[in-house]
C-alpha positions as CSV (number, residue, x, y, z in Angstrom):
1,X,208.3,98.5,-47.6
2,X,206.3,95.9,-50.2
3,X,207.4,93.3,-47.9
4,X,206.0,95.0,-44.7
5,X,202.6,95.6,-46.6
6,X,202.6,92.1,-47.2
7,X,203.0,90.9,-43.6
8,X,200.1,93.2,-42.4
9,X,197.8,92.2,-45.0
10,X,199.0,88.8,-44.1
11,X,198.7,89.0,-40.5
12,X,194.9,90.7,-41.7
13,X,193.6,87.5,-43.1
14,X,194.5,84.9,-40.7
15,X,192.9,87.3,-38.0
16,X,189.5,87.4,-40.5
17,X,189.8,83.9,-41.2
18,X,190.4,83.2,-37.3
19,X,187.1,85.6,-36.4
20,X,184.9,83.5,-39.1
21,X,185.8,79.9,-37.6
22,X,185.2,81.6,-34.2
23,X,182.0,82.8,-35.4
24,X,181.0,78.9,-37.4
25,X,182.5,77.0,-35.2
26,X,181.3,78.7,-31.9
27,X,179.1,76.0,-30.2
28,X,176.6,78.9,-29.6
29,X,175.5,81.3,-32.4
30,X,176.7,84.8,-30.5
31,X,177.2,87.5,-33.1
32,X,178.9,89.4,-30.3
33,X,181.8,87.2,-30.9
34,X,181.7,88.2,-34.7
35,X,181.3,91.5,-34.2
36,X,183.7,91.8,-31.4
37,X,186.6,90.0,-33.7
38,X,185.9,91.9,-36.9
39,X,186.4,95.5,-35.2
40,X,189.2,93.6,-33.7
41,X,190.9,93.1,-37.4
42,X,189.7,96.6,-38.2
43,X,191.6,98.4,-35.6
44,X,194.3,96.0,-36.3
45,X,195.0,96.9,-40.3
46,X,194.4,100.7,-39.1
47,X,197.1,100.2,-36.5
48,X,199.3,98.6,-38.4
49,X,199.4,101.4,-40.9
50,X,199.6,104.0,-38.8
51,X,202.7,102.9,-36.8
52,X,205.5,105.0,-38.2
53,X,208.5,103.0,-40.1
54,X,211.7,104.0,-40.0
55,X,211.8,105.0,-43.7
56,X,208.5,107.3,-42.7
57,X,210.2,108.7,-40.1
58,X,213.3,109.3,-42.0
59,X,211.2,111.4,-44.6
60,X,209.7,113.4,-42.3
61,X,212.6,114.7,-40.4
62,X,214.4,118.0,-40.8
63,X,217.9,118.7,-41.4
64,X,219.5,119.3,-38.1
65,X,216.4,116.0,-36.5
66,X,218.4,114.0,-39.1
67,X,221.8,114.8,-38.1
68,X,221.0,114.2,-34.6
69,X,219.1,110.8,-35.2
70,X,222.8,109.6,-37.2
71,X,224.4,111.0,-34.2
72,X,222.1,108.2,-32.5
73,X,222.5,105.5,-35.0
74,X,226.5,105.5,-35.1
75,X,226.7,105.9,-31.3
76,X,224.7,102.1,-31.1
77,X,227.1,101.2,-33.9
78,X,230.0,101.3,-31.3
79,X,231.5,104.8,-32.9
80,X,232.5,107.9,-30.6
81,X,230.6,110.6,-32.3
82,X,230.8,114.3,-32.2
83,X,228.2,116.3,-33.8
84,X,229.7,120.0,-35.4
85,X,227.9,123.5,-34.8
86,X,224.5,123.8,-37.3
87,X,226.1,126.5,-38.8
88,X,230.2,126.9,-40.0
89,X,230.6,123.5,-39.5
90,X,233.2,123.8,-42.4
91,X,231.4,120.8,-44.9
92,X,231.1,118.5,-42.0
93,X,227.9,117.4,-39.7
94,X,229.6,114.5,-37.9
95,X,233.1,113.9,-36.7
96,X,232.9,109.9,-36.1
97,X,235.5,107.9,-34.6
98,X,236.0,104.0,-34.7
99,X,237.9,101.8,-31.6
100,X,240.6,101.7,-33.5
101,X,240.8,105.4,-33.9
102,X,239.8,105.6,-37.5
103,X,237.9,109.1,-37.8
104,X,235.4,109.9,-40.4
105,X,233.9,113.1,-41.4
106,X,230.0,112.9,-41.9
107,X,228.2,115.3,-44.5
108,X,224.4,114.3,-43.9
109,X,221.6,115.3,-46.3
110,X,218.1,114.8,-45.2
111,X,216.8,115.6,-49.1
112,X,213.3,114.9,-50.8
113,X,215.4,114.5,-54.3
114,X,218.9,112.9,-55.3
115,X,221.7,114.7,-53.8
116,X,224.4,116.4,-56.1
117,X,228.0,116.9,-56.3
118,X,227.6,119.8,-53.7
119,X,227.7,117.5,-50.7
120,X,230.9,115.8,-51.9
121,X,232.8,119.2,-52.3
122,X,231.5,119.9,-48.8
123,X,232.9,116.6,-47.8
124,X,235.9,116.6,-49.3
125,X,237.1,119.9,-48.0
126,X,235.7,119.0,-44.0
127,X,238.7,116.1,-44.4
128,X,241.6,117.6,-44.4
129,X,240.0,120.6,-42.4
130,X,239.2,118.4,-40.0
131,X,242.0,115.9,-40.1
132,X,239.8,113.1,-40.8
133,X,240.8,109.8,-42.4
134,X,238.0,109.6,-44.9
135,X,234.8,111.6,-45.6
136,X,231.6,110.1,-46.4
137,X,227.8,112.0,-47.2
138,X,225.1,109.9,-46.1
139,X,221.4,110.6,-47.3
140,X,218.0,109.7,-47.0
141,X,217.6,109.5,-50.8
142,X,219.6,108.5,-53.8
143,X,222.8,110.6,-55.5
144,X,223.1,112.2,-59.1
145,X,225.5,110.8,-61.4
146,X,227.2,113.9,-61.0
147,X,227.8,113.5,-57.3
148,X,229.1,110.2,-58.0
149,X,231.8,111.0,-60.4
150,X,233.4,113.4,-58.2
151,X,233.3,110.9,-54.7
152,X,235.6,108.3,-56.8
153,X,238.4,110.1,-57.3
154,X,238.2,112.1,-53.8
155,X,237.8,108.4,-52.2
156,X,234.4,109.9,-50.8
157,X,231.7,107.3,-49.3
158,X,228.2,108.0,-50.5
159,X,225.7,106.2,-48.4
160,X,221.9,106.3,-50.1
161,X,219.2,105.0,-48.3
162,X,218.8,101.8,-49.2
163,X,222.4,101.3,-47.7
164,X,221.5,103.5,-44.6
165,X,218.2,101.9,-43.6
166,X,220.1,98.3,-44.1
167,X,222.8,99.3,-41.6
168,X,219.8,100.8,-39.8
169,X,218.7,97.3,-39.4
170,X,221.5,95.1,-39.2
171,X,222.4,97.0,-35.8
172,X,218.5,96.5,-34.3
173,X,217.9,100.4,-34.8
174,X,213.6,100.9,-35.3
């Protein structure tokens, strides 16, 4: 996100600096072209910042928008995906299935705060319900410590966000 700021603000100057040699080194004095260039950098910064990111838009989805969005991101991925009833979906959001035929159960928590050991119990119990190969939770956010302890031994994936929006990336999603 710091790094995004600092391309904008970037990209800000060299369009101010480009409007003041426009305007000194014009071989006419025409304020129009200053004027005209400075609301140009203006609506440029204001743009810039209002152009939702992905980690915005993340963050202001809803539960079910989120699942569906995954749905989305996997299916670009390459993975055949299957997305379970909203409600008595038995721990599971996702069934996801690999070309090899690797399947993977999908708990997915659109939270504000760190996600707890709840989501790997609901995980956990999807696999074998489901007859998955593995279970993962993937989140928005971060997990507790808590949540953590109990994916080890269950050979649970958590995926925080920082891992979600780089695999977000790495496939070309926006």
């Amino acid at each position: 996100m710091q790094k995004q700021i600092r391309r904008r603000m970037t990209a800000l100057l060299f369009a101010g600096v480009g409007a003041i040699a426009v305007y000194f080194f014009s071989s006419s004095w025409e304020p129009l072209i200053l004027i005209i260039s400075i609301v140009g950098c203006i609506l440029f910064l204001i743009l810039s910042f209002l152009t939702p990111t992905l980690e915005n838009r993340l963050d202001r989805m809803e539960g079910r928008e989120f699942e569906e969005w995954l749905v989305e991101l996997f299916e670009k991925a390459g993975y055949r995906v299957e997305l379970t009833p909203a409600s008595r979906d038995f721990g599971a959001d996702l069934l996801i299935e690999d070309a090899q035929g690797y399947r993977i159960a999908i708990q997915a928590k659109r939270y504000s705060s760190a996600v707890g050991l709840e989501a790997v119990q609901q995980v956990a119990a999807a696999v074998p319900f489901y007859d998955m190969d593995e279970g993962w939770v993937v989140t928005n956010s971060t997990y507790t410590e808590a949540a953590y302890q109990l994916a080890e031994p269950n050979r649970i994936r958590l995926i925080d966000r920082k891992e979600l929006l780089e695999f977000a990336h790495e496939i070309g999603f926006r």
